[in-house]
C-alpha positions as CSV (number, residue, x, y, z in Angstrom):
1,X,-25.1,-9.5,-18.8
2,X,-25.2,-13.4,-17.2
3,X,-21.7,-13.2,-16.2
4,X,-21.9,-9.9,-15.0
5,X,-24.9,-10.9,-12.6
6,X,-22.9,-14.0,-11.7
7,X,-19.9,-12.1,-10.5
8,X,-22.1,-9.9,-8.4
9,X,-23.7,-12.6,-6.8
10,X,-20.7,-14.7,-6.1
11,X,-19.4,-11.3,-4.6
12,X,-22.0,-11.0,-2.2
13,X,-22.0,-14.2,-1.0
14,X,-18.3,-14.1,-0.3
15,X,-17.9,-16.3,3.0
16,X,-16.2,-14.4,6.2
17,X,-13.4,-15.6,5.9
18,X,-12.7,-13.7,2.6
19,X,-13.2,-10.1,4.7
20,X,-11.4,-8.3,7.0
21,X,-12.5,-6.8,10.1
22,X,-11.0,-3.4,10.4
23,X,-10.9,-2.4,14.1
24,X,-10.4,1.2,15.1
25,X,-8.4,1.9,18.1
26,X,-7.7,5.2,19.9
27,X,-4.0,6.5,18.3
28,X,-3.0,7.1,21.5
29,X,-3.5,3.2,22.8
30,X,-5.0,1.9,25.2
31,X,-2.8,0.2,27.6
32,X,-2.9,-2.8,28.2
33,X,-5.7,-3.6,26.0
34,X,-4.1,-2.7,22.3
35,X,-0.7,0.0,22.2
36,X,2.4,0.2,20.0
37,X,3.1,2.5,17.2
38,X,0.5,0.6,14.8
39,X,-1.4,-0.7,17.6
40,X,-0.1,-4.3,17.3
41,X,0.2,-5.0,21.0
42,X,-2.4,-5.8,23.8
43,X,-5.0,-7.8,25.0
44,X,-7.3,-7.2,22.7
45,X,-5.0,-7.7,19.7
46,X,-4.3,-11.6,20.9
47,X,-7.7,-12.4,21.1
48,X,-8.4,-11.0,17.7
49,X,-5.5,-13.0,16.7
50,X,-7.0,-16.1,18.2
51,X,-10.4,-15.2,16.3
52,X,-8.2,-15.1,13.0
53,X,-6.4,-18.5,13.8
54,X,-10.1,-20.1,14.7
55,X,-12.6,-18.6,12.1
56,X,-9.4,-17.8,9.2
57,X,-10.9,-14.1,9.1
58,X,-7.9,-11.3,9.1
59,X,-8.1,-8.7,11.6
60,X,-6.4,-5.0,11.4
61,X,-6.4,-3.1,14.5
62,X,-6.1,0.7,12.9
63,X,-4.8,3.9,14.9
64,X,-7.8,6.8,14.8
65,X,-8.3,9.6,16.4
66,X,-11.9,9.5,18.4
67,X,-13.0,12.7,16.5
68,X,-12.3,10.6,12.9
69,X,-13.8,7.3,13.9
70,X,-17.5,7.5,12.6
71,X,-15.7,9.4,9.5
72,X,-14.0,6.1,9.4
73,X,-16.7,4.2,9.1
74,X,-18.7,5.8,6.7
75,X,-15.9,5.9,4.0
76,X,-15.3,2.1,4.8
77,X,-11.5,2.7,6.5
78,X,-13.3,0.9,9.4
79,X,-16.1,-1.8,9.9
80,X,-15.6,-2.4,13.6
81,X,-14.7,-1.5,17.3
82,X,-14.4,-1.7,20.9
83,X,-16.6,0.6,23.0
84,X,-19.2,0.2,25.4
85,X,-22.5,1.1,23.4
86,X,-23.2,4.6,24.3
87,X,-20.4,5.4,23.2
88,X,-19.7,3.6,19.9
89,X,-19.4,5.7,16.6
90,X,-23.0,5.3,14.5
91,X,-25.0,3.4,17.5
92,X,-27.6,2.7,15.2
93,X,-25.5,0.6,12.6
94,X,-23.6,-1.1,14.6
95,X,-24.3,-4.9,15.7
96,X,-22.9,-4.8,19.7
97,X,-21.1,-8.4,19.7
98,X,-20.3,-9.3,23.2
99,X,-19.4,-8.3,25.9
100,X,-16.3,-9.1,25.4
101,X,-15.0,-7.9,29.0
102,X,-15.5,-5.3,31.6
103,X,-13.5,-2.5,32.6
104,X,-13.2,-0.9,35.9
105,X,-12.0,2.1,37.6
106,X,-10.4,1.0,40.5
107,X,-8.9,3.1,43.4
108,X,-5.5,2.4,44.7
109,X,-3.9,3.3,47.9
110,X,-0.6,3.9,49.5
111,X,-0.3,1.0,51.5
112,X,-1.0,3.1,55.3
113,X,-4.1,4.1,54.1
114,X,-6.8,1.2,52.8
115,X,-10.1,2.9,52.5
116,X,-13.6,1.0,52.9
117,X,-15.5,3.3,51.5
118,X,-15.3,6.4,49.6
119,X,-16.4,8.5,52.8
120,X,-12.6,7.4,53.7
121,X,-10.8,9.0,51.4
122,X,-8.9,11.8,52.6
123,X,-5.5,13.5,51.5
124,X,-4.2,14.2,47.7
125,X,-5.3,12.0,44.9
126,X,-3.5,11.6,41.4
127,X,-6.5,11.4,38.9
128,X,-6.3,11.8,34.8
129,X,-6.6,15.5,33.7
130,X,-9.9,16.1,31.4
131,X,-11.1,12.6,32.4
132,X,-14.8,12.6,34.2
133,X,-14.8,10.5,37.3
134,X,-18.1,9.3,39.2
135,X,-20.2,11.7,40.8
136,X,-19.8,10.2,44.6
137,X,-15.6,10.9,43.5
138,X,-15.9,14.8,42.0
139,X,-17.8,15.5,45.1
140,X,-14.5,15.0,47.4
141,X,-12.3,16.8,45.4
142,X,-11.6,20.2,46.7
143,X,-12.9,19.2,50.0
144,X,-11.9,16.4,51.5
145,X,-9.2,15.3,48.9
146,X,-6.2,17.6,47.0
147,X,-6.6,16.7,43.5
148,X,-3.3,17.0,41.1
149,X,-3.5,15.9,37.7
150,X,-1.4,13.8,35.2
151,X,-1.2,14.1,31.8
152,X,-1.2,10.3,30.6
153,X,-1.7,7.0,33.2
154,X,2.5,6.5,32.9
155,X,2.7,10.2,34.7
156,X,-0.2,9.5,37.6
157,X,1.1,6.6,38.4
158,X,4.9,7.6,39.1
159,X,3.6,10.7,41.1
160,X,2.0,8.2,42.9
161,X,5.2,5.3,43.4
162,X,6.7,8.8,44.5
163,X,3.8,9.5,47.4
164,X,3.1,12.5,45.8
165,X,-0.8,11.5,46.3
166,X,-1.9,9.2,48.6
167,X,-5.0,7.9,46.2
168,X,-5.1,7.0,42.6
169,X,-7.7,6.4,39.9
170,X,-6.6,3.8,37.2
171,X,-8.2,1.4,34.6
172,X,-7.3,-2.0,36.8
173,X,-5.5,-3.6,34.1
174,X,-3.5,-0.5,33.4
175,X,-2.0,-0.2,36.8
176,X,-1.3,-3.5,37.4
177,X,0.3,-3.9,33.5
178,X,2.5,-1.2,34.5
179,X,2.9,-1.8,38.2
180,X,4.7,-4.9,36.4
181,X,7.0,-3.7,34.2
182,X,8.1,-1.6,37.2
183,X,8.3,-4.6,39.2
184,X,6.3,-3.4,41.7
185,X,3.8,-5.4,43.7
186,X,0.0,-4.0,42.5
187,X,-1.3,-6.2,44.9
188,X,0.3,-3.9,47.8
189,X,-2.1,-0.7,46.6
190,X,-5.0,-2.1,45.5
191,X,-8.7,-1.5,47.6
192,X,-12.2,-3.1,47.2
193,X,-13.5,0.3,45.7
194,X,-14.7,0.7,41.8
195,X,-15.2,4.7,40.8
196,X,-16.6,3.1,37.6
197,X,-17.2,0.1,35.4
198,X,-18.5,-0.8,32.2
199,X,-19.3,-3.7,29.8
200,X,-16.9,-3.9,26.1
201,X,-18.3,-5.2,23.1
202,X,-17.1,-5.4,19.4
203,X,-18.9,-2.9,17.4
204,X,-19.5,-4.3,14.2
205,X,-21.4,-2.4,10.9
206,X,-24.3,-3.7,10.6
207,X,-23.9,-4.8,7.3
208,X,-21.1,-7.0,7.7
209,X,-23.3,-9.8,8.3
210,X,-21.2,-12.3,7.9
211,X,-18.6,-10.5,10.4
212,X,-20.9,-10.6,12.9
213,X,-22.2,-14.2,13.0
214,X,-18.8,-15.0,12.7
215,X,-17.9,-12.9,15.8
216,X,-20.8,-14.0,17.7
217,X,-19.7,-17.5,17.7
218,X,-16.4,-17.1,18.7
219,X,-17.2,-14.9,21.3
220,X,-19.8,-17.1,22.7
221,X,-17.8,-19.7,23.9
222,X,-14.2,-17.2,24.3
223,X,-13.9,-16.1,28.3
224,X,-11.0,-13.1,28.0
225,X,-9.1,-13.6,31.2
226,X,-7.2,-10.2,31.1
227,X,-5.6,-11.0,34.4
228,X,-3.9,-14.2,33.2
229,X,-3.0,-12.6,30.0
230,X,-0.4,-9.7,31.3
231,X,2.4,-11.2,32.3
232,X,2.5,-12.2,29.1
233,X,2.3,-8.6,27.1
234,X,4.9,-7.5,25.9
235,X,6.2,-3.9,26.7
236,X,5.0,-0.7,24.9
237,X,7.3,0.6,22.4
């Protein structure tokens, strides 16, 4: 009975480094922040890396569909992942570590029209099919701007590099990710004005404790400088 209780308690006080933290990711990918067929690639998935070579703890980035994620954490195929709050899986048991960085909606422009403000905007605009944009945004649609959708970011963007719209809506990073693999200046389309933004942590069960004062730490003194990090990505599969 001694040993038994011994092997229990040495189980439980397992350091960190003898877990894993199981990230879920979208299984579509999320360019340029983690993508590839098993969701090896991104910005994300190189700073975990760096968290493995600093704290020695292995990190699984895991492709799950956003309907299956708080299944995934109930049944322990997941510990961990990147949302804002709101919209993590579980809210209640999960330890927001972070942020880790900020994502932002920006507006890009064919490079004859550069709007100051969103009273501007006037023409065709290539936005995301089934995606909600801001309020002051929806408003101009149908009115003062000809909306056509695109199925996937890849899509709006070359109906865009084709003037097919004179206005898109893109995550930042993910235009100017793919703006470079096109070899295309981003710096020729982009405007001062953000449809949205939000703050990314690490969603982490609260009962990894040890996962999350471990993540704490790095992340306290880690800056992710996503900008200086893409030319270095490499291309999606």
């Amino acid at each position: 009975m001694r040993v038994a209780l011994l092997i229990i308690t040495a189980f439980w006080l397992l350091p960190a480094s003898s877990q894993t933290l199981k990230i879920m990711g979208s299984d579509e990918g999320f360019l340029p922040f983690y993508y590839g067929n098993s969701l090896n690639k991104g910005i994300l998935v190189e700073v975990m890396d760096e968290f493995t070579q600093k704290t020695g703890i292995p990190t699984d980035f895991l492709p799950t569909p956003r309907k299956r994620q708080t299944w995934a954490l109930e049944t322990g195929r997941a510990n961990a992942v990147f949302a804002n709050p709101r919209w993590m899986p579980l809210p209640d048991r999960m330890q927001a570590v972070g942020p880790v960085l900020t994502w932002r909606d920006r507006v890009f422009a064919q490079s004859d029209r550069q709007p100051d403000s969103f009273d501007d905007l006037q023409g065709s605009i290539c936005l995301r099919r089934w995606f909600v944009y801001s309020d002051r945004l929806e408003h101009r649609v149908g009115t003062d701007l000809v909306r056509h959708d695109g199925y996937d970011a890849e899509q709006m963007l070359g109906m865009f590099l084709n003037k097919r719209c004179d206005y898109i809506v893109m995550k930042e990073m993910e235009f100017r990710f793919l703006a470079r693999l096109l070899k295309v200046d981003p710096e020729r389309y982009s405007t001062e004005l953000i449809d949205a933004e939000w703050p990314v942590y690490l969603g982490i069960l609260k009962t990894e404790a040890a996962l999350i004062k471990a993540a704490e730490a790095f992340f306290a003194t880690h800056i992710v400088d996503a900008g200086a990090m893409l030319p270095g990505l490499p291309p999606p599969d």
